[in-house]
C-alpha positions, 0 to 999 in steps of 0.5 A, a space after each residue: 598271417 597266423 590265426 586269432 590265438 584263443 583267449 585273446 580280446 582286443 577292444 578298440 577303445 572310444 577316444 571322446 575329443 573336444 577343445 580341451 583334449 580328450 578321455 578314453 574309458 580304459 576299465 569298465 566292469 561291464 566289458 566282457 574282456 574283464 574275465 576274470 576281473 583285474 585284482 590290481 594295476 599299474 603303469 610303466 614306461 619304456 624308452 624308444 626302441 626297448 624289448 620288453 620280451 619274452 615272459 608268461 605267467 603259469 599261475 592263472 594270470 590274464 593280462 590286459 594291456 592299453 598303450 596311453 602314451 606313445 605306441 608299442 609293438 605288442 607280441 602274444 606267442 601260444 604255445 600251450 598244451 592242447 590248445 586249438 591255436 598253439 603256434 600262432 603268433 600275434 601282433 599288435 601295434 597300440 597306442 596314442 594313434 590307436 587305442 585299443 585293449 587287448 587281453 592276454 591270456 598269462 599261460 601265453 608268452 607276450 611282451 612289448 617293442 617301445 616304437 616310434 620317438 617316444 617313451 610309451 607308457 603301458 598300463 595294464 590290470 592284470 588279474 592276480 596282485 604281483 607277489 614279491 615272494 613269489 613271481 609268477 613269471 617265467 622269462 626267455 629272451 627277446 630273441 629266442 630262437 623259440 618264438 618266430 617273432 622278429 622284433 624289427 619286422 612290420 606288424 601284422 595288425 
């Protein structure tokens, strides 16, 4: 297995059940995964079995992905200049089972498999507000001979 890519935060979250369902706290300011601070959020939904991959941000970004609804494949790939674990793949499997945050450096390539028989639903809050004008987004495909990630294999975690 790869080693810990440097930057990434993970965070098991605490899943308060009773009779009527359950909470999950998903921000909280005095987390130390917050840094830098989240300048928006959003949701999305993915239909089962869609690749949402490969993409990174080289503007400064930082990424801090939960999975509600559903459960997802999430891969982080670090090929950054002078990093201490360039190279290194990651992935997590998070979601309804296992609610987790995990923080993503933006400079790392990342994206998600929807798996299971469910949409998923993603919420993040990344660190800059997306700029319609200017995207701070840089893509490859999900099946670039560029990242050793294969999508349909077993997770590591």
């Amino acid at each position: 297995m790869a080693a810990k890519i440097h930057d990434v935060e993970v965070r098991d979250l605490q899943v308060n059940t009773d009779e009527r369902g359950h909470l999950v706290e998903l921000y909280r300011t005095d987390w130390g995964e917050f840094d830098p601070d989240p300048a928006m959020s959003y949701y999305s939904m993915t239909y089962p079995g869609i690749v949402r991959a490969w993409h990174r941000h080289t503007g400064g970004q930082v990424d801090y992905f939960v999975c509600p609804q559903g459960r997802i494949k999430l891969g982080i790939y670090d090929d950054r200049e002078g990093s201490s674990t360039r190279g290194a793949l990651e992935t997590y499997v998070i979601g309804e089972h296992n609610q987790r945050l995990v923080r993503v450096p933006g400079d790392c390539w990342h994206g998600f498999k929807a798996i299971g028989n469910e949409p998923a639903l993603i919420v993040n809050f990344p660190s800059e507000r997306y700029d319609y004008e200017n995207p701070d987004e840089e893509r490859i495909p999900y099946d670039t001979d560029e990242i050793p990630l294969d999508w349909e294999a077993e997770p590591h975690k």
